[in-house]
Wavefront OBJ file of the C-alpha trace (Angstrom):
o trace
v 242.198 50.713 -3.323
v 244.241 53.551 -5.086
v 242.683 55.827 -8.164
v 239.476 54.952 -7.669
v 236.834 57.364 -9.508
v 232.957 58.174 -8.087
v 230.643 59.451 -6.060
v 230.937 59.544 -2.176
v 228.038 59.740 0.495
v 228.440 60.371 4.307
v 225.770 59.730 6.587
v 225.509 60.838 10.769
v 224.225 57.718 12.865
v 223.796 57.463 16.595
v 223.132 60.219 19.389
v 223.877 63.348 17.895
v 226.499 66.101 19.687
v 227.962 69.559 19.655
v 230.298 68.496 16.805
v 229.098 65.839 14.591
v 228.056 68.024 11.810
v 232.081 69.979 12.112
v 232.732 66.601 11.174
v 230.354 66.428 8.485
v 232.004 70.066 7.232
v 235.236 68.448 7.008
v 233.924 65.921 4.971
v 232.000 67.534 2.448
v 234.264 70.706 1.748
v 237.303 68.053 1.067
v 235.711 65.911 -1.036
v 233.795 68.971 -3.187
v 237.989 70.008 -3.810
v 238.893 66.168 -4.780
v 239.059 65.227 -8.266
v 238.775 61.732 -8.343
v 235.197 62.315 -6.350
v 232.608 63.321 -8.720
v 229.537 63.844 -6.426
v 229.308 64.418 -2.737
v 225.890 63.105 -1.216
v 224.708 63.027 1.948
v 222.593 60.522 3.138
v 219.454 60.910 5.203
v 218.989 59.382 8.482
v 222.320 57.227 8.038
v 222.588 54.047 6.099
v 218.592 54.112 6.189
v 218.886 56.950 3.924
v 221.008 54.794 1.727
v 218.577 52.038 1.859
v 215.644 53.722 1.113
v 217.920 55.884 -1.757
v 216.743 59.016 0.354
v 220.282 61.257 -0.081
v 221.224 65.206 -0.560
v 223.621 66.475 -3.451
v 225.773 68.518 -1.337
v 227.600 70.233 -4.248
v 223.857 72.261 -4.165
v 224.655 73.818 -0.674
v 226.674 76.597 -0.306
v 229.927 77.052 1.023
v 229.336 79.559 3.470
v 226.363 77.140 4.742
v 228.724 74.434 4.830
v 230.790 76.171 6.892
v 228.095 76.764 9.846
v 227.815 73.447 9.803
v 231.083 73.550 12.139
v 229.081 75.472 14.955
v 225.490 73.914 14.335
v 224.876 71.107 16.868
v 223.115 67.453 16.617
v 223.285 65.726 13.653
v 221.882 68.102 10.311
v 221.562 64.958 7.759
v 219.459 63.323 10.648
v 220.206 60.499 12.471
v 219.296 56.818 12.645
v 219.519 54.018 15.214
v 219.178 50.486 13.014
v 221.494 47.735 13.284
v 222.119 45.882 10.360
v 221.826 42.366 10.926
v 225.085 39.462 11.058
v 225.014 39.177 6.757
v 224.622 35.259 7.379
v 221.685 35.572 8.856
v 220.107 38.150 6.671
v 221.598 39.285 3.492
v 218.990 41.956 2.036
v 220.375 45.049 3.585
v 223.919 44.432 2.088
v 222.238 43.541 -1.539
v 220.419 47.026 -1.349
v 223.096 48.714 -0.704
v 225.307 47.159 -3.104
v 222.954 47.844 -5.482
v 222.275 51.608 -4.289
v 226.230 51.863 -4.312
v 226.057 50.708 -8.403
v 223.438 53.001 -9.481
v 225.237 55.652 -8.321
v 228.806 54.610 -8.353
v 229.580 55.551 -4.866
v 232.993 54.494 -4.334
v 233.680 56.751 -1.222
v 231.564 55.908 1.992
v 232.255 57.578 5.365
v 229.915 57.315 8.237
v 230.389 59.537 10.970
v 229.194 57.667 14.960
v 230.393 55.599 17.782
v 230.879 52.145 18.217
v 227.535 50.754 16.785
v 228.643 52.811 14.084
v 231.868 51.766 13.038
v 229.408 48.044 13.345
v 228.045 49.316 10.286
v 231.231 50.477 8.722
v 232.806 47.119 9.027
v 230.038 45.175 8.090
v 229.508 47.046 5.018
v 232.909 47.188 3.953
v 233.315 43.675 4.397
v 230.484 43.091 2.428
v 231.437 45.137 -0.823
v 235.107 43.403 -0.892
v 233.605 39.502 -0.553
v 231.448 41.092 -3.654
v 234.752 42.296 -5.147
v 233.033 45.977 -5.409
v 235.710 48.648 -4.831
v 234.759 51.653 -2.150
v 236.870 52.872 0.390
v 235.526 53.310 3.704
v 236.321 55.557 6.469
v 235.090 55.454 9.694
v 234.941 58.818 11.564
v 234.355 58.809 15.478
v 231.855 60.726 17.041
v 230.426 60.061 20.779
v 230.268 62.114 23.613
v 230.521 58.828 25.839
v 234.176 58.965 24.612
v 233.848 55.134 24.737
v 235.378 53.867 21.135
v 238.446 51.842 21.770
v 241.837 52.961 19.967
v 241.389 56.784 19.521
v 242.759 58.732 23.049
v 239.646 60.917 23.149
v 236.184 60.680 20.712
v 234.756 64.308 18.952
v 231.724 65.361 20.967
v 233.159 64.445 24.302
v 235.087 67.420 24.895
v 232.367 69.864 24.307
v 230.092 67.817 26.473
v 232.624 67.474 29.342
v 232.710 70.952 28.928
v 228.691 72.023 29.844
v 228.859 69.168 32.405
v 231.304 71.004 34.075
v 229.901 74.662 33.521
v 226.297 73.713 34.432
v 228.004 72.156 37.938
v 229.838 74.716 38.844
v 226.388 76.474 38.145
v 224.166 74.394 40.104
v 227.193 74.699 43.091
v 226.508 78.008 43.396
v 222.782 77.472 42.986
v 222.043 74.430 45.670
v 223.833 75.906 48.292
v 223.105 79.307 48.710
v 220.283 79.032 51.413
v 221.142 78.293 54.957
v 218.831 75.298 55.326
v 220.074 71.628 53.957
v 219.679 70.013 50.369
v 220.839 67.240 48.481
v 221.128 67.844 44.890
v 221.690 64.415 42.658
v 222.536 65.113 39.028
v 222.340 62.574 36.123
v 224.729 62.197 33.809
v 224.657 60.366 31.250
v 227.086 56.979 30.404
v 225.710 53.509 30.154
v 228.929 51.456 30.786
v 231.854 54.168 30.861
v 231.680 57.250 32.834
v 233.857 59.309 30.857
v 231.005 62.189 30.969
v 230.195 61.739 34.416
v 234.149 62.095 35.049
v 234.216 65.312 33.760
v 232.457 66.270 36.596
v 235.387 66.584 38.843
v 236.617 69.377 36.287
v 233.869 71.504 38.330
v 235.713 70.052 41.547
v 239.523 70.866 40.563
v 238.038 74.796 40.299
v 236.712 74.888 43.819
v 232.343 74.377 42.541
v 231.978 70.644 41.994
v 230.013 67.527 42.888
v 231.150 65.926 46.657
v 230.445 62.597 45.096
v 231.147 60.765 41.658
v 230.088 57.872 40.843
v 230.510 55.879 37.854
v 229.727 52.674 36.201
v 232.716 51.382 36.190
v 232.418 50.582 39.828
v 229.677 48.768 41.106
v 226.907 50.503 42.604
v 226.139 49.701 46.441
v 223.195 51.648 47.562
v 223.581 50.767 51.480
v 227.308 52.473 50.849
v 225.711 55.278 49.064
v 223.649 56.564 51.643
v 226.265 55.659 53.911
v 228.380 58.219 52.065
v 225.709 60.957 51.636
v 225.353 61.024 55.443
v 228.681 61.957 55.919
v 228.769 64.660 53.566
v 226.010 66.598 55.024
v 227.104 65.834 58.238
v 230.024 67.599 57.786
v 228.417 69.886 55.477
v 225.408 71.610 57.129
v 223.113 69.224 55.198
v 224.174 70.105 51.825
v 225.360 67.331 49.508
v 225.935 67.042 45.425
v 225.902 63.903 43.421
v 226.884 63.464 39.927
v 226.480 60.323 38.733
v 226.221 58.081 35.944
v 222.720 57.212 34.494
v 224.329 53.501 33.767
v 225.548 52.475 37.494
v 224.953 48.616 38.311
v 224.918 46.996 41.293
v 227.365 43.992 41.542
v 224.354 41.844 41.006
v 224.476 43.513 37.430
v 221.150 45.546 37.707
v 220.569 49.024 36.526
v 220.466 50.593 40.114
v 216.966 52.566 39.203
v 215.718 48.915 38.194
v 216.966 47.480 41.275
v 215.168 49.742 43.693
v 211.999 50.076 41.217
v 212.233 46.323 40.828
v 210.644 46.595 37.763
v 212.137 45.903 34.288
v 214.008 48.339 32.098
v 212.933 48.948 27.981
v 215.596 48.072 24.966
v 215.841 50.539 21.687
v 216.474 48.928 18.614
v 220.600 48.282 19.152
v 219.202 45.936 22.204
v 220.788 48.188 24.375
v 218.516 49.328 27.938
v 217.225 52.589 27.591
v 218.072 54.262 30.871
v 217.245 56.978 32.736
v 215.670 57.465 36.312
v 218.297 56.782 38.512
v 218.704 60.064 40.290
v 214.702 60.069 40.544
v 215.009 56.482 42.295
v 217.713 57.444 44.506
v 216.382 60.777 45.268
v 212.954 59.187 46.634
v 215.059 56.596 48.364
v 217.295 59.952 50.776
v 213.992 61.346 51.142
v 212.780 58.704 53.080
v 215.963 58.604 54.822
v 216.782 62.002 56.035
v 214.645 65.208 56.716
v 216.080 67.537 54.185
v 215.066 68.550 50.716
v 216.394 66.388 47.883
v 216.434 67.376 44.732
v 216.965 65.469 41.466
v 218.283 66.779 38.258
v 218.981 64.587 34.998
v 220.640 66.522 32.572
v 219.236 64.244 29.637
v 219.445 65.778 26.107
v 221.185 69.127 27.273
v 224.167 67.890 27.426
v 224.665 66.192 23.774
v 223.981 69.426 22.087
v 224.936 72.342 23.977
v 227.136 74.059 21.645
v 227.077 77.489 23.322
v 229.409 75.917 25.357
v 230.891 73.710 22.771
v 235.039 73.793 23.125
v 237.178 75.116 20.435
v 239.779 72.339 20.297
v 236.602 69.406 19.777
v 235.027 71.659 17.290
v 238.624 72.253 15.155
v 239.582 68.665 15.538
v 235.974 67.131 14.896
v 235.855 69.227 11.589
v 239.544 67.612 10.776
v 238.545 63.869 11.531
v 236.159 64.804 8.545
v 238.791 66.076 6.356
v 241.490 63.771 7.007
v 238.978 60.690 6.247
v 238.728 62.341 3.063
v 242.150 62.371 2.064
v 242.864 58.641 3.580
v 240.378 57.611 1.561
v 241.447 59.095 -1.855
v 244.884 57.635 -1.331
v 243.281 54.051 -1.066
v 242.838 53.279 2.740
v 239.262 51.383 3.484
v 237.921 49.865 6.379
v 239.562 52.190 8.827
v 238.541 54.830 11.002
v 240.200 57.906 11.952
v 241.505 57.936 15.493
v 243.476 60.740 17.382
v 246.773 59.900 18.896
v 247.931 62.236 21.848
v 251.574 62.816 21.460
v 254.001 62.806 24.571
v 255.428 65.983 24.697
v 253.893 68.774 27.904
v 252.203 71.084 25.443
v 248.875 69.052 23.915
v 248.775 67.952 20.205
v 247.385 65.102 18.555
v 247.883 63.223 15.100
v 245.095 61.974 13.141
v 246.119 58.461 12.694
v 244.199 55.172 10.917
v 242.950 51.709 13.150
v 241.047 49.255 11.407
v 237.468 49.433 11.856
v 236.610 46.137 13.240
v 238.212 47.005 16.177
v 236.254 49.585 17.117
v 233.204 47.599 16.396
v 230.989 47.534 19.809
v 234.463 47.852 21.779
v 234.272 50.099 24.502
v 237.134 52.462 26.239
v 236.458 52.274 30.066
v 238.089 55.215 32.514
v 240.920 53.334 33.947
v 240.114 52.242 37.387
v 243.347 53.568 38.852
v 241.767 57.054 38.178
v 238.765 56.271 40.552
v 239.804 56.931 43.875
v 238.280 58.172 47.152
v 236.700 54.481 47.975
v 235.177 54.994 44.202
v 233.597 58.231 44.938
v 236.275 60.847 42.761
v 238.378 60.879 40.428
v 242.562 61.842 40.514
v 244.503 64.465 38.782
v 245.246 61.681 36.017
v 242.207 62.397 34.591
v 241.902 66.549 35.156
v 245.470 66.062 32.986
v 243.608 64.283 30.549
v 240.494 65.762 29.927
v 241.491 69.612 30.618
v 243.331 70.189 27.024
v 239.895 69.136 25.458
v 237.686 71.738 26.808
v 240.239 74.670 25.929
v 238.795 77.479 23.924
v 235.464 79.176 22.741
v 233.558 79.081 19.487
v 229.951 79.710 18.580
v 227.686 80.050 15.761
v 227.532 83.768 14.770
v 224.476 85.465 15.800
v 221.775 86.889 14.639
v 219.109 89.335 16.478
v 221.122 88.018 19.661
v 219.964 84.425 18.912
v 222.585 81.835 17.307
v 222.548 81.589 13.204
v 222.136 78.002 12.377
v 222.885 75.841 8.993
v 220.215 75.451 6.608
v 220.995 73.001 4.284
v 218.509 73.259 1.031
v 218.905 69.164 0.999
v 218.213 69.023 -2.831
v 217.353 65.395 -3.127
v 219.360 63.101 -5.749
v 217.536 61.586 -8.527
v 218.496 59.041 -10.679
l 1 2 3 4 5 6 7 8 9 10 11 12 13 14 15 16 17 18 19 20 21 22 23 24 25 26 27 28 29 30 31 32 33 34 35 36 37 38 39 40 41 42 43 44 45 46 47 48 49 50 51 52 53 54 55 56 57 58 59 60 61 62 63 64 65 66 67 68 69 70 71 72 73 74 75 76 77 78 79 80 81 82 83 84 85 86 87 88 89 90 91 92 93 94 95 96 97 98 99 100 101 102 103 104 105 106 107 108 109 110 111 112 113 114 115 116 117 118 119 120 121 122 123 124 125 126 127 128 129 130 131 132 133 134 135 136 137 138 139 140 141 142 143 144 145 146 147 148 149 150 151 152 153 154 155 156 157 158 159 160 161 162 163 164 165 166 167 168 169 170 171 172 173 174 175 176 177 178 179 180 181 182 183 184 185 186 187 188 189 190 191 192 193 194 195 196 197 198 199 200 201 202 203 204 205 206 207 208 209 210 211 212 213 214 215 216 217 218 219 220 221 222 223 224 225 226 227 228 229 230 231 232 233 234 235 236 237 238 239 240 241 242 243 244 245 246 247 248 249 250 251 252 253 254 255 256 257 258 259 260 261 262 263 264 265 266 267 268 269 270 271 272 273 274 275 276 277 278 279 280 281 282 283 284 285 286 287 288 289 290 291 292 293 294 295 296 297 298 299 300 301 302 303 304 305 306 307 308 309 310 311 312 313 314 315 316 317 318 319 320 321 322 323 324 325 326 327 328 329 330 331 332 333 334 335 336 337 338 339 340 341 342 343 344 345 346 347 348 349 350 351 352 353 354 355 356 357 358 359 360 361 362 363 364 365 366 367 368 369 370 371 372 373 374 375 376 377 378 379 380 381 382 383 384 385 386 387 388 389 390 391 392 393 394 395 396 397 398 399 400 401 402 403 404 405 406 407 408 409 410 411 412 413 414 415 416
């Protein structure tokens, strides 16, 4: 829908990163230059904020503040996890926002997450159009899983990939500097794809990595497992590092911490299992096996947000997703989201590109299996080709009294 004249709102939704808010940047100092936008909001806590008509006039920030939003991590709008429900089943989400969307004539929406996300986007804008209420909407990706089908890589992953790989190479040099034995299992986290758990091997191609990988795209055996540990310090003067994924299954289909806990894992409010534990389990499990110290280390929340390590290239092309969702939108796309397309030639560039939203709707991206080798315990130069142009470059928030400056959004609230 071409020419069309309002207000737009953005709202964050999902597990915040390194680079969702350079996304949100992009965004809001775009639209603040369009003309045919007349207000830029943001909303609070995603499309809750637009339910409950909770949202910031961004034109009230300033644009240096703006600006730090590219190197201020997790998500500054604040986040939300809430599933709007199959519109024949339940309509009065999609009524309240058509009729937050009127009040304000917001005729721009962009909402910035991963695949539960772009859920929303499609339901939404599928919503407004049977209504015959005219708002372009843009999906922009954001997940460190680097899961959302169509786009080569997802903002967030790279800078992620990147502390997974630094805090290895790290805790190399850290677990096996004494002269007795130790098995160190690390955490990572990935519920179905292992993209993040992959980019362990980056620590690996530089000599300081992980002797096993495992991710959830294989199943899990535990019997194999140990199997596989014993040979490692066997050959290795008892030392041994693990990375693995927090989401492994056995083939029986059971999250492997539930399997040897037998007891029965928690949902959050997408339905999804809340994980976590594994390395715990499996660490208790060596320790009754072999007489040697076992340590395990889950990396949890660290690794979503750590943008001292966050990579220049996610940061740059995070903050452009944001801006180029902006200008799709103002020249009449909808129901898209922005997805990166790696072009063929040696050195790396990518073009922002559009795929309709509905397809990356709770569609995952999987690491191809071909790039599991090692009897499913590494992973090949395929993916150290893939994932090494992601983590180039350094860029940090400037300091101040040797600690990192932060955003601080005022967050005037709209009222109407």
């Amino acid at each position: 829908m071409k020419n069309l004249k309002g207000a737009c709102i953005f709202g964050q939704s999902g597990g915040p990163t390194s680079v969702i808010n350079s996304s949100a940047a992009g965004v809001f100092t775009e639209a603040l230059k369009q003309p045919n936008i007349t207000a830029v909001y943001g909303a609070a806590h995603g499309i809750k904020g637009i339910l409950e008509e909770t949202f910031y006039d961004i034109s009230q920030e300033s644009p240096e503040e703006l600006m730090l939003l590219k190197n201020t991590p997790s998500s500054a709008l604040g986040s939300v996890r809430y599933k709007l429900k199959p519109v024949e089943e339940d309509e009065t989400d999609y009524k309240r926002i058509l009729e937050v969307f009127k009040k304000y004539n917001i005729r721009y929406f962009f909402y910035n997450g991963g695949n539960d996300s772009m859920d929303t986007c499609n339901k939404v804008s599928k919503y407004l159009l049977s209504k015959g209420y005219e708002c372009n909407i843009i999906g922009v990706p954001k997940t460190i899983d680097n899961d959302l089908y169509g786009t080569d890589h997802c903002p967030g992953y790279g800078s992620a990939a990147k502390y997974v790989a630094t805090t290895l190479m790290e805790l190399c040099l850290d677990a096996t500097v004494y002269d007795k034995g130790q098995i160190t299992i690390v955490e990572i986290m990935g519920r179905n794809a292992g993209w993040l758990t992959a980019a362990s091997s980056l620590a690996y191609y530089k000599g300081l990595g992980p002797d096993l990988i495992y991710l959830p795209e294989i199943p899990f055996d535990i019997d194999k497992f140990v199997d596989d540990v014993k040979n490692v310090i066997d050959q290795n003067n008892g030392k041994c590092i693990v990375a693995l994924s927090e989401g492994i299954k056995t083939k029986e289909g059971l999250y492997v911490a539930e399997a040897i806990e037998q007891r029965k894992a928690e949902k959050d409010s997408f339905g999804h299992t809340q994980l976590g534990g594994v390395a715990d389990a499996l660490a208790d499990l060596l320790k009754q096996r072999f007489k040697t110290k076992v340590r395990a280390i889950e990396f949890s929340l660290l690794q979503r947000c750590a943008a001292h390590l966050a990579s220049k290239t996610d940061v740059e092309e995070a903050f452009m997703a944001g801006v180029m969702a902006v200008r799709y939108a103002v020249q009449g796309e909808t129901d898209k989201m922005v997805v990166f397309e790696r072009q063929p030639q040696k050195e790396y560039k990518i073009e922002y590109k559009l795929m309709p939203v509905e397809l990356a709707a709770n569609a995952e991206k999987k690491v191809p299996l071909e790039w599991i080798i090692n009897n499913g315990t590494a992973l090949s130069d395929k993916f150290i080709e893939y994932a090494l142009p992601l983590i180039q470059g350094d860029t940090k928030a400037p300091l101040e009294e040797g600690l990192p400056r932060m955003a601080k959004l005022k967050k005037v609230l709209v009222r109407k």
